[in-house]
C-alpha positions as CSV (number, residue, x, y, z in Angstrom):
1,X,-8.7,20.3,-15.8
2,X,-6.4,17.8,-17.2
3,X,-7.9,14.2,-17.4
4,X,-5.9,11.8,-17.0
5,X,-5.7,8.0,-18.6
6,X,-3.0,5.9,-16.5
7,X,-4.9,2.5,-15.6
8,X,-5.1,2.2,-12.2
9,X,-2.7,-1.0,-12.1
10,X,-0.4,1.2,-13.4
11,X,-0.5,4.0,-11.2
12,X,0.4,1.7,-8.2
13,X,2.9,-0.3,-10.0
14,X,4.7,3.7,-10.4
15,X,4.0,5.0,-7.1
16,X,3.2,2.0,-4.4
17,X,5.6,-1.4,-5.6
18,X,8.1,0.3,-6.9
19,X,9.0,2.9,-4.2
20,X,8.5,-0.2,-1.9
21,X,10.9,-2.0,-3.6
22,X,13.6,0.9,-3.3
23,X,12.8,1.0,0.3
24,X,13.0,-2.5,1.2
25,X,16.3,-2.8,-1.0
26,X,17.7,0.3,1.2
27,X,17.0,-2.0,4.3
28,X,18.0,-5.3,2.9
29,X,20.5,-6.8,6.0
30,X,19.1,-4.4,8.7
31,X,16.0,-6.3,9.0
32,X,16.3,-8.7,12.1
33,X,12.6,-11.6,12.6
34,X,10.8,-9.4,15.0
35,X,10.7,-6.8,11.7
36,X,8.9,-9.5,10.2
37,X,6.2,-9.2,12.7
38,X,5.3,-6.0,11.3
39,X,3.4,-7.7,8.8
40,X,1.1,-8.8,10.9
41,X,0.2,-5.2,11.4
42,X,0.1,-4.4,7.6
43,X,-2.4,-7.3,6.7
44,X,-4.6,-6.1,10.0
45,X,-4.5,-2.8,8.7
46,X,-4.9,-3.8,4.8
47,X,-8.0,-5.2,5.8
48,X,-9.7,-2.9,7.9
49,X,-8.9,0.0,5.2
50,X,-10.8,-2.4,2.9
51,X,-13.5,-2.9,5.0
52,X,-14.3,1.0,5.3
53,X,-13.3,1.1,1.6
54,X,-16.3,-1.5,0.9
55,X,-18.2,0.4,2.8
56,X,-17.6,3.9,0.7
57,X,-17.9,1.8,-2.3
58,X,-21.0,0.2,-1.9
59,X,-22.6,3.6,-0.6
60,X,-21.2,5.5,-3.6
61,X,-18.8,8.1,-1.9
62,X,-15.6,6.2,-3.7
63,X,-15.9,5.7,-7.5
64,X,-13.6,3.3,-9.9
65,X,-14.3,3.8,-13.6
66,X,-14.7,0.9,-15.4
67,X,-12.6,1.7,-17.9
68,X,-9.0,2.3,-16.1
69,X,-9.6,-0.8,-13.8
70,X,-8.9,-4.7,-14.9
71,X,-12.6,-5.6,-14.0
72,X,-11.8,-8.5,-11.6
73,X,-13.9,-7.0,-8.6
74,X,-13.8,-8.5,-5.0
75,X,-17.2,-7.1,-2.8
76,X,-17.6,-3.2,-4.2
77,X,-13.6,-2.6,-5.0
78,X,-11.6,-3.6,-8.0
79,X,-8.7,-6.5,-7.2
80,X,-6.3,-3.2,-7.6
81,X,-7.3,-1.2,-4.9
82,X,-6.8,-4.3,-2.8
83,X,-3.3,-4.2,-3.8
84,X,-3.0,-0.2,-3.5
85,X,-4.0,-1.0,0.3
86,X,-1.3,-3.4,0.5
87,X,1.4,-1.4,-0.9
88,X,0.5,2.1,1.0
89,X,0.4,0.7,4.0
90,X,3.6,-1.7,3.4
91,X,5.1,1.6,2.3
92,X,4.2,3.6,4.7
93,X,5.7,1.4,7.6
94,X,8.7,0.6,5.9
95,X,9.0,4.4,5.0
96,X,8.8,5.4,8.8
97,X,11.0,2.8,10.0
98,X,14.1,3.8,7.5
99,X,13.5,7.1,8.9
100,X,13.4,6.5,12.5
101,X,16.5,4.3,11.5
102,X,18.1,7.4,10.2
103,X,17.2,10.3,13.2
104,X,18.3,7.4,16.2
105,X,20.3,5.3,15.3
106,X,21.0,4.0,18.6
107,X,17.8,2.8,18.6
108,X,18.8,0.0,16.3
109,X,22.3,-1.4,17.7
């Protein structure tokens, strides 16, 4: 088993903000305000995923070790996997919608 040693800000910089990044670029001007609403759904769904997270956390089932995280903890969960949250879902929508953009287009006329 190979153990790895990326921090964990690091590891979501690579694989959450930065893909993000590509996908929201790839949408700039498509975007019209009702997209915007969206967010609503990403902080709802941010939160309850930290809530359950917590939950593992504080019950031992989900592990951070202390030496790959900043320190800066908020309830059970290091101030990174509330970002992580964030991002995946964030990602996740945006991901789907660039898609479904793709497949039907008339859809989005």
């Amino acid at each position: 088993m190979v153990e790895s040693t990326v921090p964990y800000l690091l590891f979501v910089i690579l694989f959450m903000a930065l893909p993000l990044v590509l996908v929201v670029v790839r949408l700039r001007g498509s975007l019209r305000t009702r997209h915007y609403a969206a967010l609503i759904l990403v902080l709802f769904l941010s939160v309850y995923i930290a809530l359950w997270s917590n939950f593992m956390a504080a019950r031992g089932v989900q592990y951070f070790d202390g030496s790959r995280v900043l320190g800066l903890t908020v309830g059970f969960l290091p101030i990174e996997h509330y970002l992580f949250l964030v991002l995946q879902v964030a990602l996740v929508g945006a991901s789907l919608y660039l898609l479904w953009r793709r497949i039907y287009p008339g859809d989005f006329e």
